[in-house]
VEXNULUM-392876 format. One record per residue: residue number from 1; x, y, z of N, C-alpha, C in turn. Coordinates in Angstrom, 1 decimal, always signed. Layout:
<gupas>
+-----+--------+--------+--------+--------+---------+--------+--------+--------+--------+
!   n !  neast ! nnorth !    nup ! caeast ! canorth !   caup !  ceast ! cnorth !    cup !
+-----+--------+--------+--------+--------+---------+--------+--------+--------+--------+
! NUM !      X !      Y !      Z !      X !       Y !      Z !      X !      Y !      Z !
...
+-----+--------+--------+--------+--------+---------+--------+--------+--------+--------+
</gupas>
This chain:
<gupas>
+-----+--------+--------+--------+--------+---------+--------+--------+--------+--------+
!   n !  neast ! nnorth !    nup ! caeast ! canorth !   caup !  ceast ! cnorth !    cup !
+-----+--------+--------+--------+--------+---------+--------+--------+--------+--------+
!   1 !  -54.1 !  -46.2 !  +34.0 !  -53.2 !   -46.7 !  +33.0 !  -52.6 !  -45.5 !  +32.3 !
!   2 !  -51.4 !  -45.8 !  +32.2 !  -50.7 !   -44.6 !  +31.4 !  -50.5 !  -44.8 !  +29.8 !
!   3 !  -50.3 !  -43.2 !  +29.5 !  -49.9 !   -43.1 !  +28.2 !  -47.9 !  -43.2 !  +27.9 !
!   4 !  -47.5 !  -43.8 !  +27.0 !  -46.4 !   -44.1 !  +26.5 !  -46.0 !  -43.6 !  +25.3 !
!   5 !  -45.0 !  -43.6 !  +25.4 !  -44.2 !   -43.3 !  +23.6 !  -43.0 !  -44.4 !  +23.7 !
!   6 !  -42.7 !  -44.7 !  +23.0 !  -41.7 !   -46.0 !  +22.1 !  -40.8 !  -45.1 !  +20.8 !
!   7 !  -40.0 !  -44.8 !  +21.4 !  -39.3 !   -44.1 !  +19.9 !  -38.2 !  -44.4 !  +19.3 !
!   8 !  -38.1 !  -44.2 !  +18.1 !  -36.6 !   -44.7 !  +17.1 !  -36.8 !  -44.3 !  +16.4 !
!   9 !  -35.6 !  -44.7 !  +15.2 !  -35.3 !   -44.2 !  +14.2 !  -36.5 !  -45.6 !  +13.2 !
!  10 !  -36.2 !  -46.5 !  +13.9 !  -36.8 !   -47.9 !  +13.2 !  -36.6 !  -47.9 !  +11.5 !
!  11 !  -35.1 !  -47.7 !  +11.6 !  -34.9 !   -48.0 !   +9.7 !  -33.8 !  -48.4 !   +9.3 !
!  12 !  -34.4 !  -50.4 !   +9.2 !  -35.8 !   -50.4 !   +8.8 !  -36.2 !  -50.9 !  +10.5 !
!  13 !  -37.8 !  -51.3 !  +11.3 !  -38.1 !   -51.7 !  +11.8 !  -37.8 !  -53.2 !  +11.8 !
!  14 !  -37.6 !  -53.7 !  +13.2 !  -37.4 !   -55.4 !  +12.9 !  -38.1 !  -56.3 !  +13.7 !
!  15 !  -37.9 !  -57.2 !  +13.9 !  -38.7 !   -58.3 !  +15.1 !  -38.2 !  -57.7 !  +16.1 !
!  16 !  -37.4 !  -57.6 !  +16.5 !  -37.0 !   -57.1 !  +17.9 !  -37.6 !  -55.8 !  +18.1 !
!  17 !  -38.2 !  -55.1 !  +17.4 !  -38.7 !   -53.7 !  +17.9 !  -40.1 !  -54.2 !  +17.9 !
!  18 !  -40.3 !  -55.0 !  +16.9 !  -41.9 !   -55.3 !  +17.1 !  -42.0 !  -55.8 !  +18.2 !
!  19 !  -41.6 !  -56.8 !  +18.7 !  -41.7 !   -57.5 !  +20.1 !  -41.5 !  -56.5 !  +21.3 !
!  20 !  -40.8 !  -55.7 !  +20.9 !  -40.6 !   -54.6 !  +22.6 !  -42.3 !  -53.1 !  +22.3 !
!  21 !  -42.5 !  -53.3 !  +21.0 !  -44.1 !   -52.4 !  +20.4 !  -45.0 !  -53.4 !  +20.9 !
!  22 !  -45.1 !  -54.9 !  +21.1 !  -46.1 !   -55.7 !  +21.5 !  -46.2 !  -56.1 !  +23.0 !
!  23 !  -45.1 !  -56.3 !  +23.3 !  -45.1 !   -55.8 !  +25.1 !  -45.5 !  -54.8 !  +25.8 !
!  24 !  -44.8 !  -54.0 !  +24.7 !  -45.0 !   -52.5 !  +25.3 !  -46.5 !  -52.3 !  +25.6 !
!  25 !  -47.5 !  -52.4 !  +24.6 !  -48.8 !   -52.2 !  +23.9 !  -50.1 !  -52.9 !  +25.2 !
!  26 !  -49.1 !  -54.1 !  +25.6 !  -50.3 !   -54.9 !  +26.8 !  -50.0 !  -54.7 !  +28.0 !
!  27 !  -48.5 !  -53.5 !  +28.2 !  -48.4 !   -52.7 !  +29.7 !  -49.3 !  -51.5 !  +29.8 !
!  28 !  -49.1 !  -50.9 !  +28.1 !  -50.0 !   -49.2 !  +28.5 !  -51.0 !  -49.3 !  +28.1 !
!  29 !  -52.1 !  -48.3 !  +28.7 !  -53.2 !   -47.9 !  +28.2 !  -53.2 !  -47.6 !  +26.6 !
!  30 !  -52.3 !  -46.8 !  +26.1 !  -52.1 !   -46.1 !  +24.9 !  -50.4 !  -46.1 !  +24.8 !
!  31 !  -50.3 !  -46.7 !  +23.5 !  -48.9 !   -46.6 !  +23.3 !  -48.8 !  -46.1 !  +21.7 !
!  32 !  -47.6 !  -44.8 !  +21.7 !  -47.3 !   -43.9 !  +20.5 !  -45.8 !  -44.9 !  +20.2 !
!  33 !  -45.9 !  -45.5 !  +19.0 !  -44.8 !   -45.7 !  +18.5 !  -44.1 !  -44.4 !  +17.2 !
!  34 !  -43.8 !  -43.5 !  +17.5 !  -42.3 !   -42.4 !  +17.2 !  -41.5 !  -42.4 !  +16.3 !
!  35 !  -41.5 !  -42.1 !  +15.2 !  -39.9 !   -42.3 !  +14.8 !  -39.7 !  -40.7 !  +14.3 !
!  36 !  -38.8 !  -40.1 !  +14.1 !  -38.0 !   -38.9 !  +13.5 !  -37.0 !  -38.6 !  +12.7 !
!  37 !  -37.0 !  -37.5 !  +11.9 !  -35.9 !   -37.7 !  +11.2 !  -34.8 !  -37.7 !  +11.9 !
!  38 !  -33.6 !  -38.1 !  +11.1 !  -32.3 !   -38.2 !  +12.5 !  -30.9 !  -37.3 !  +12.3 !
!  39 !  -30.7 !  -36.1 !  +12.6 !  -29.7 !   -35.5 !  +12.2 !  -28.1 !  -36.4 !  +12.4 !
!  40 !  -28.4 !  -37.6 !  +12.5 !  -27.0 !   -37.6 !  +13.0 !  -27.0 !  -39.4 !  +12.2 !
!  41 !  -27.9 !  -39.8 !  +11.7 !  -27.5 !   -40.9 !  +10.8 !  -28.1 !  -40.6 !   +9.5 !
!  42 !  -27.5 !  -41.2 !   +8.6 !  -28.2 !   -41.8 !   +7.3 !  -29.1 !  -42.5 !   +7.2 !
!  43 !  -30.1 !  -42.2 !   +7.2 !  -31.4 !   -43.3 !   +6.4 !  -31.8 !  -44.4 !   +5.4 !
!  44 !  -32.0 !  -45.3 !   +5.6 !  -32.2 !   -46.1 !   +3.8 !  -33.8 !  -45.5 !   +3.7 !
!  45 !  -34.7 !  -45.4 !   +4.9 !  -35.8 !   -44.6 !   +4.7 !  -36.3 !  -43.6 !   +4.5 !
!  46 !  -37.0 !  -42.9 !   +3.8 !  -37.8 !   -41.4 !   +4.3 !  -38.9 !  -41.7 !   +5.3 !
!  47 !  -38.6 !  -40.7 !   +5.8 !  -39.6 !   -40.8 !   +7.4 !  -41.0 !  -41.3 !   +7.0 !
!  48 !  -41.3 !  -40.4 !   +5.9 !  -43.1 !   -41.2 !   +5.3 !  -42.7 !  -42.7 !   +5.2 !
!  49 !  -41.6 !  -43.3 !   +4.4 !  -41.8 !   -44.8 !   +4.3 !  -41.8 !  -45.5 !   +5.5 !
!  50 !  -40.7 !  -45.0 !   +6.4 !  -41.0 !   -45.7 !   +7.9 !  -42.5 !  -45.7 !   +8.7 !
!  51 !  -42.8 !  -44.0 !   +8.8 !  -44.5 !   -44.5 !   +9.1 !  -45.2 !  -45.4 !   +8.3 !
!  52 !  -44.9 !  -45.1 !   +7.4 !  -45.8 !   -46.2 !   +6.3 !  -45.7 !  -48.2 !   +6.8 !
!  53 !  -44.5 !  -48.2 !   +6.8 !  -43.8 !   -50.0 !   +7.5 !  -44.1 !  -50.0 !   +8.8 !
!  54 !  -44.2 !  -48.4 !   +9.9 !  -44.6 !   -49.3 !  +11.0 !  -45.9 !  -49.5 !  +11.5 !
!  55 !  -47.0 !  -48.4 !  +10.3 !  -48.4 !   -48.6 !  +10.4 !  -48.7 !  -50.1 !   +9.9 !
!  56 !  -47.8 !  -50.4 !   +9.0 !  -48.4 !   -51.9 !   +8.5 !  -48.0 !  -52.9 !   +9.3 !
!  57 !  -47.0 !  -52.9 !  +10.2 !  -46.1 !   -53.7 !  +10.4 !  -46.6 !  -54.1 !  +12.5 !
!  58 !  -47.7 !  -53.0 !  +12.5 !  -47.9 !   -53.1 !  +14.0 !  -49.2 !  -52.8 !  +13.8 !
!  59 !  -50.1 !  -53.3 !  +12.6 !  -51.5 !   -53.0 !  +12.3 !  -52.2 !  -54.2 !  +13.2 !
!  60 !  -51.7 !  -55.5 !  +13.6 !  -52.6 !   -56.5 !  +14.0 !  -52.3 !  -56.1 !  +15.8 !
!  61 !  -50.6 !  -55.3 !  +16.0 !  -50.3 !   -55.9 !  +17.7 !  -51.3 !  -55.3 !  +18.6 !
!  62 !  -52.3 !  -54.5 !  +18.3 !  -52.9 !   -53.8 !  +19.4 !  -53.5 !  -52.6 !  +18.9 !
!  63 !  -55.3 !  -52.5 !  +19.3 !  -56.0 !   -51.1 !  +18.7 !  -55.4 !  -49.7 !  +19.2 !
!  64 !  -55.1 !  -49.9 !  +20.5 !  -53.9 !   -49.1 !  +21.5 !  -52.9 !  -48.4 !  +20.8 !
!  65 !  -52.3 !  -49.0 !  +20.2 !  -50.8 !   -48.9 !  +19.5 !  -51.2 !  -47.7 !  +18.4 !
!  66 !  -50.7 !  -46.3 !  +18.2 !  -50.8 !   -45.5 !  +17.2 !  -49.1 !  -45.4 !  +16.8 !
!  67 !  -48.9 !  -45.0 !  +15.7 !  -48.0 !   -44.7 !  +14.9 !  -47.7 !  -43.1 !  +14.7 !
!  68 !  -46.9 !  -42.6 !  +15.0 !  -46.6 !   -40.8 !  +15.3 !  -45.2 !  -41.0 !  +15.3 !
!  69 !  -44.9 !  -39.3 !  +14.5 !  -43.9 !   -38.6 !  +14.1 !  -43.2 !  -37.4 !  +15.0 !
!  70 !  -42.4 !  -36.8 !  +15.4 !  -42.0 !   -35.8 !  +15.9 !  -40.6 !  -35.3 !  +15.4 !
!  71 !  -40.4 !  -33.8 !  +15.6 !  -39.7 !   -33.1 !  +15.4 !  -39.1 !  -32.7 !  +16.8 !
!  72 !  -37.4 !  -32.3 !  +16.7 !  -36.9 !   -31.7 !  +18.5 !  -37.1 !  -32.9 !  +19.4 !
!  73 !  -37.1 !  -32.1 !  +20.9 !  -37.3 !   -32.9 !  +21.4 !  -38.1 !  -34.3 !  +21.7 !
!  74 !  -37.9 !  -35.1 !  +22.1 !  -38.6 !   -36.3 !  +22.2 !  -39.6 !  -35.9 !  +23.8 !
!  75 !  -38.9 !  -35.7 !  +25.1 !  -39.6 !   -35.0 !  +25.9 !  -40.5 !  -34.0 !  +25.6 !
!  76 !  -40.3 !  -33.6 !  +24.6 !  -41.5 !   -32.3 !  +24.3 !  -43.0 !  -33.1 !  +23.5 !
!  77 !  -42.4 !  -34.2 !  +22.6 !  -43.6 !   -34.5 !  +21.8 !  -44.2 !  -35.2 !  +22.9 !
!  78 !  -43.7 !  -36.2 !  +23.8 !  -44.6 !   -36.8 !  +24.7 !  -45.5 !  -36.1 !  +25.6 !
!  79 !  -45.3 !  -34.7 !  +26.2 !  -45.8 !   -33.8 !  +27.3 !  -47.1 !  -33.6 !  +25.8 !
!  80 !  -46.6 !  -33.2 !  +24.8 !  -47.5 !   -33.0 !  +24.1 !  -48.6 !  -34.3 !  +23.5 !
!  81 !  -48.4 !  -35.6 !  +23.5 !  -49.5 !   -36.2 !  +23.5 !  -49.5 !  -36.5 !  +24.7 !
!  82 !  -49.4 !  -36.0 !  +26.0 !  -49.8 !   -36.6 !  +27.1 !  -49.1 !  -37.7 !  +28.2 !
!  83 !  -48.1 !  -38.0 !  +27.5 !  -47.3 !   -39.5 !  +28.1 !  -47.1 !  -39.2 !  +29.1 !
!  84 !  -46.7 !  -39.6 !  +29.9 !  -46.5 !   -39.8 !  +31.5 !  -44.8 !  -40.8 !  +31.2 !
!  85 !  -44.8 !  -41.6 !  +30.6 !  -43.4 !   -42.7 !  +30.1 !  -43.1 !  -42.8 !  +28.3 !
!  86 !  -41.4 !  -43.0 !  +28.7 !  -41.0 !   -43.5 !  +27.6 !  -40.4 !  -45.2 !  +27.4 !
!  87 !  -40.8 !  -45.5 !  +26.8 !  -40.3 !   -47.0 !  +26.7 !  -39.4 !  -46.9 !  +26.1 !
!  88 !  -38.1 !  -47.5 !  +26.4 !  -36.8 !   -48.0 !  +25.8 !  -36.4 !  -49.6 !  +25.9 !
!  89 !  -36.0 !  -50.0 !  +24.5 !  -35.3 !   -51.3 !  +24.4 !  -34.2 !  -51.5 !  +24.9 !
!  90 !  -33.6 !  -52.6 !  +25.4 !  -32.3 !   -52.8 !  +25.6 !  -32.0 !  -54.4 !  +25.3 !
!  91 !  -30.8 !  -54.1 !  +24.4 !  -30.6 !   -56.0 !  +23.7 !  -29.7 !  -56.1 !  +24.8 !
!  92 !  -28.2 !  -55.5 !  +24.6 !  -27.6 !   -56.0 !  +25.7 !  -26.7 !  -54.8 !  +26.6 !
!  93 !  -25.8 !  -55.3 !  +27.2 !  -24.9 !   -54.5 !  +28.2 !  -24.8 !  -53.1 !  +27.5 !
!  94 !  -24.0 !  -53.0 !  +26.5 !  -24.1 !   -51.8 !  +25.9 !  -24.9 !  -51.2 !  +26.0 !
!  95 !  -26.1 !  -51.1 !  +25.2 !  -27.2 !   -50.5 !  +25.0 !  -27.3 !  -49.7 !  +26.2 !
!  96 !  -27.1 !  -50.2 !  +27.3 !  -27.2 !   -49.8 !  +28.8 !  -26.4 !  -48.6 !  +28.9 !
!  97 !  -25.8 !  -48.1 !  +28.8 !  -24.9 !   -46.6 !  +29.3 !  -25.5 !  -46.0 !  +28.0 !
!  98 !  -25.5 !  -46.1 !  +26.9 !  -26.3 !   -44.6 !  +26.3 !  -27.5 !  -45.1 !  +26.6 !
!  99 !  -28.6 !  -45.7 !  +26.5 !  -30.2 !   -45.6 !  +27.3 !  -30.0 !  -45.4 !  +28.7 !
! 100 !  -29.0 !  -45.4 !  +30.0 !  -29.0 !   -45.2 !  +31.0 !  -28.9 !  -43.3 !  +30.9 !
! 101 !  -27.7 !  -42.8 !  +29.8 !  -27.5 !   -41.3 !  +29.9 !  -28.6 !  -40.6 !  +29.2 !
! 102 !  -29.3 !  -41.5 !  +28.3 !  -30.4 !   -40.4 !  +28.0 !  -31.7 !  -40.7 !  +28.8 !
! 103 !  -32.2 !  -41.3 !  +29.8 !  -33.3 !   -41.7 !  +30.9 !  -32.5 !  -40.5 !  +31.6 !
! 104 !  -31.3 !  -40.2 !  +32.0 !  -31.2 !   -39.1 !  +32.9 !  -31.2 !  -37.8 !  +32.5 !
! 105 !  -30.7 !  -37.5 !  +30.9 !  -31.1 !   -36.6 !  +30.5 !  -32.6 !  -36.1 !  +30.6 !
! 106 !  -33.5 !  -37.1 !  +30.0 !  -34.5 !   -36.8 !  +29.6 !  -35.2 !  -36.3 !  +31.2 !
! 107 !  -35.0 !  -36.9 !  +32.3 !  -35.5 !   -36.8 !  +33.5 !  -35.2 !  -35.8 !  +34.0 !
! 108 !  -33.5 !  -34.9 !  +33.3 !  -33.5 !   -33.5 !  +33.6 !  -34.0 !  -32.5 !  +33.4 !
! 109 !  -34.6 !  -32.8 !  +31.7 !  -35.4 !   -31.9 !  +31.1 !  -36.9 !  -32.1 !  +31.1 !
! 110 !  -37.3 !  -32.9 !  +31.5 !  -38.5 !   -33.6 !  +31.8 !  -39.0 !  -34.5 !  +33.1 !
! 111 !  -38.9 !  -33.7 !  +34.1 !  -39.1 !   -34.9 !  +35.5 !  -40.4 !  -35.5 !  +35.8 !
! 112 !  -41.0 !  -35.1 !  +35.0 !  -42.4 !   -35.5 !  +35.2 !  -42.6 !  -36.9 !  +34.5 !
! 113 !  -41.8 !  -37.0 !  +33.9 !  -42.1 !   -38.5 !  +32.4 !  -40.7 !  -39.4 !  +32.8 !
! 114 !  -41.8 !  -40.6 !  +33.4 !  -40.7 !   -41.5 !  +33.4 !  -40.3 !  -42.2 !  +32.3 !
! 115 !  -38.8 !  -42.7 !  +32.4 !  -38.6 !   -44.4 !  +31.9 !  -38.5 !  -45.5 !  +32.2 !
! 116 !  -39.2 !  -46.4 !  +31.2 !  -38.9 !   -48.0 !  +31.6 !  -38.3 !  -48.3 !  +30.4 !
! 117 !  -37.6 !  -49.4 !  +30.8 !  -36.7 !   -50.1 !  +30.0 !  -37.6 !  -51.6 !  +29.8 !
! 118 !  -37.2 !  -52.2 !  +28.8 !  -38.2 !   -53.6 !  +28.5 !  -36.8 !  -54.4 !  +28.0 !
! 119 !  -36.2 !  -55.5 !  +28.3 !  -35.5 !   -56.3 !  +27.9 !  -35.7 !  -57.0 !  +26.9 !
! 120 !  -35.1 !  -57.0 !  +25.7 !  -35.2 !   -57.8 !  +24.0 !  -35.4 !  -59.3 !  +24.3 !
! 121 !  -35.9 !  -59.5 !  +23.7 !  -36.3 !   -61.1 !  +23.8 !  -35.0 !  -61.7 !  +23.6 !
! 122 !  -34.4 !  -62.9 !  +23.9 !  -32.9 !   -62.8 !  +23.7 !  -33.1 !  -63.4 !  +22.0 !
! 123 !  -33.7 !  -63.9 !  +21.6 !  -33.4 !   -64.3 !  +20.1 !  -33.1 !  -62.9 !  +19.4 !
! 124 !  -33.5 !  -61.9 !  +19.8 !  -33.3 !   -60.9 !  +19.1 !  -32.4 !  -59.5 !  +19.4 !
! 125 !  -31.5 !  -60.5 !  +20.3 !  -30.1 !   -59.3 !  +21.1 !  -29.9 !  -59.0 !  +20.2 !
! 126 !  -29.2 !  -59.3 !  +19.3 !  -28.0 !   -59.1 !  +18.4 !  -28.5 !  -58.4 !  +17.2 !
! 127 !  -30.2 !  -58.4 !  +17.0 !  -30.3 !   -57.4 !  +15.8 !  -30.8 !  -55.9 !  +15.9 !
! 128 !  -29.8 !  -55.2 !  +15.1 !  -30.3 !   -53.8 !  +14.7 !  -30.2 !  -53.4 !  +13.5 !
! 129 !  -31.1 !  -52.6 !  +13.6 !  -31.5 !   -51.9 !  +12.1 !  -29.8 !  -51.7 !  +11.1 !
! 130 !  -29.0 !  -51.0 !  +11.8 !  -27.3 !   -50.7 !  +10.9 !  -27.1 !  -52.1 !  +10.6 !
! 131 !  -27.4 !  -53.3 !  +11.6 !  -26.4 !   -54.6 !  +11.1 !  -27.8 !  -55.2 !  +10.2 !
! 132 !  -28.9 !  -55.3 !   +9.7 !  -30.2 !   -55.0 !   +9.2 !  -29.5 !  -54.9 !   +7.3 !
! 133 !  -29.2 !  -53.2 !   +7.5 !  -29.1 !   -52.7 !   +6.2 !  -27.5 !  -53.5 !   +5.8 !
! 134 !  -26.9 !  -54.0 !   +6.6 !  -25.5 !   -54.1 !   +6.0 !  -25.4 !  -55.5 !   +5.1 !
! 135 !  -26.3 !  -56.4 !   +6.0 !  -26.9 !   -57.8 !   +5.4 !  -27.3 !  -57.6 !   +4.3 !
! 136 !  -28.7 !  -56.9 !   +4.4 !  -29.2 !   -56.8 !   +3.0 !  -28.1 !  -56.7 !   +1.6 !
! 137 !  -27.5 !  -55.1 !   +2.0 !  -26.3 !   -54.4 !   +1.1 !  -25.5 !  -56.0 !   +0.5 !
! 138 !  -25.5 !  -56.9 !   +1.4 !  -24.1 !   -57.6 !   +1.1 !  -25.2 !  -59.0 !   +0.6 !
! 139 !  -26.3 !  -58.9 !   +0.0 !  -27.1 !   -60.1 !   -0.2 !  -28.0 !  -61.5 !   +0.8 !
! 140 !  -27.1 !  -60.7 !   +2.0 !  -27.4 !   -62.0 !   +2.9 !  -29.0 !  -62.0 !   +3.3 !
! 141 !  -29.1 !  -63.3 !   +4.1 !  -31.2 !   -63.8 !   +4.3 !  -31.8 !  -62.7 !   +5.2 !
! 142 !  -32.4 !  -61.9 !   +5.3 !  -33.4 !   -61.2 !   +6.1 !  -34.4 !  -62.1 !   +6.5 !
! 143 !  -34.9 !  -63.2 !   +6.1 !  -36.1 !   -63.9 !   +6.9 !  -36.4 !  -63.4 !   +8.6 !
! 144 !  -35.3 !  -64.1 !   +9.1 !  -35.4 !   -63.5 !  +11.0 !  -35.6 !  -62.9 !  +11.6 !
! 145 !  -35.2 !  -61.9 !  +11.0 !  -34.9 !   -60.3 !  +11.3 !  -36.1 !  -59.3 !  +11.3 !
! 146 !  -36.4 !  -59.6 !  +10.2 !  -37.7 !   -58.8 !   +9.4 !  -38.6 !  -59.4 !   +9.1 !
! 147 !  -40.2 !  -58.5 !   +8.9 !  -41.2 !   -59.4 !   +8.1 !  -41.0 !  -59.7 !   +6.6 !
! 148 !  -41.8 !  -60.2 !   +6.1 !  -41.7 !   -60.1 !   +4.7 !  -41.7 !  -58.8 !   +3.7 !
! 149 !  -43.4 !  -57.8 !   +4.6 !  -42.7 !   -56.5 !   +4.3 !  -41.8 !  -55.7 !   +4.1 !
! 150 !  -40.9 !  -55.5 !   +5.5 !  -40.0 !   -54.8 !   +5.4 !  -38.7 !  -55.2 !   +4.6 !
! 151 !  -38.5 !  -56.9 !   +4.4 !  -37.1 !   -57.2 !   +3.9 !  -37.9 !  -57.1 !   +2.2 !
! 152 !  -39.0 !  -57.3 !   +1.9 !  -39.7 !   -56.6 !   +0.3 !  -39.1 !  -55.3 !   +0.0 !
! 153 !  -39.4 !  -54.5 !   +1.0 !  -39.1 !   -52.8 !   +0.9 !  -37.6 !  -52.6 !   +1.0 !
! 154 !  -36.6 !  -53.4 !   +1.4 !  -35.3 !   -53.2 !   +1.9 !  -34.9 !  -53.4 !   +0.2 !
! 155 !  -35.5 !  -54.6 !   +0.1 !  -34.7 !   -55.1 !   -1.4 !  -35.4 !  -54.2 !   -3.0 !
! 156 !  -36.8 !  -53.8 !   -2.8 !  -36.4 !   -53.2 !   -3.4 !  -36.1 !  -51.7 !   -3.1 !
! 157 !  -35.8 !  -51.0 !   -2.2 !  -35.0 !   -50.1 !   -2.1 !  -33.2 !  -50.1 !   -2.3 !
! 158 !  -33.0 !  -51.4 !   -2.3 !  -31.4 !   -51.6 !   -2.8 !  -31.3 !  -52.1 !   -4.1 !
! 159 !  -32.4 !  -52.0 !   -5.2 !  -32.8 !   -52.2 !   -6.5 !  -32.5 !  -54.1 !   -6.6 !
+-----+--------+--------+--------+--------+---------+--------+--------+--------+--------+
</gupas>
């Protein structure tokens, strides 16, 4: 059985990532769910609060499942805990050409560590974290989307 990594930005985390962290979790031996800081988006979280929501938030899916951080490459932290794969989500068509260009990236800089792709449950194509925080911003229900936790932490992080 292999080791895995699961990575995102997850901010905030939702059902649909939990579900692809609870699948993921009864394929691998050991699964590293990842998040980092992200030079190229805005945050509503600080990386501590996201570890913090996805240790709580994926405390029951599996003793398997650890919660980890990295800096740089993503190919580098996995060689470094050992992965052999990277798990990636895909809701729909889209998703598919940037997760298709970075599985090839990563395979150029990394040939040794595969990827698998895991398909979103379809109830939860359509959510991401950006369409997530825009709800919130604008008052609308988070029930579906999120646990109670995280739509707690969303609201009061939007005071």
């Amino acid at each position: 059985m292999a080791t895995a990594v699961y990575a995102g930005t997850f901010d905030p985390v939702t059902y649909g990532h939990l579900d692809i962290i609870k699948r993921a979790g009864q394929v691998f031996e050991r699964l590293i769910v990842a998040t980092t800081t992200s030079h190229s988006k805005t945050t509503m979280f600080s990386l501590e609060d996201r570890i913090d929501l996805l240790r709580q938030s994926c405390s029951e899916l599996g003793s398997n499942i650890e919660i980890s951080h990295f800096e740089g490459l993503l190919v580098n932290f996995a060689r470094e805990q050992q992965a052999s794969v990277l798990v990636r989500g895909l809701r729909a068509a889209g998703d598919f050409d940037y997760e298709f260009q970075m599985a090839m990236m990563n395979r150029a800089l990394a040939p040794e560590i595969e990827t698998t792709f895991l398909v979103t449950n379809p109830k939860y194509m359509f959510v991401s974290s950006s369409l997530i925080r825009e709800i919130a911003a604008a008052g609308g229900p988070l029930d579906e989307f999120v646990t109670p936790l995280v739509r707690d932490a969303i609201m009061c992080r939007l005071g």
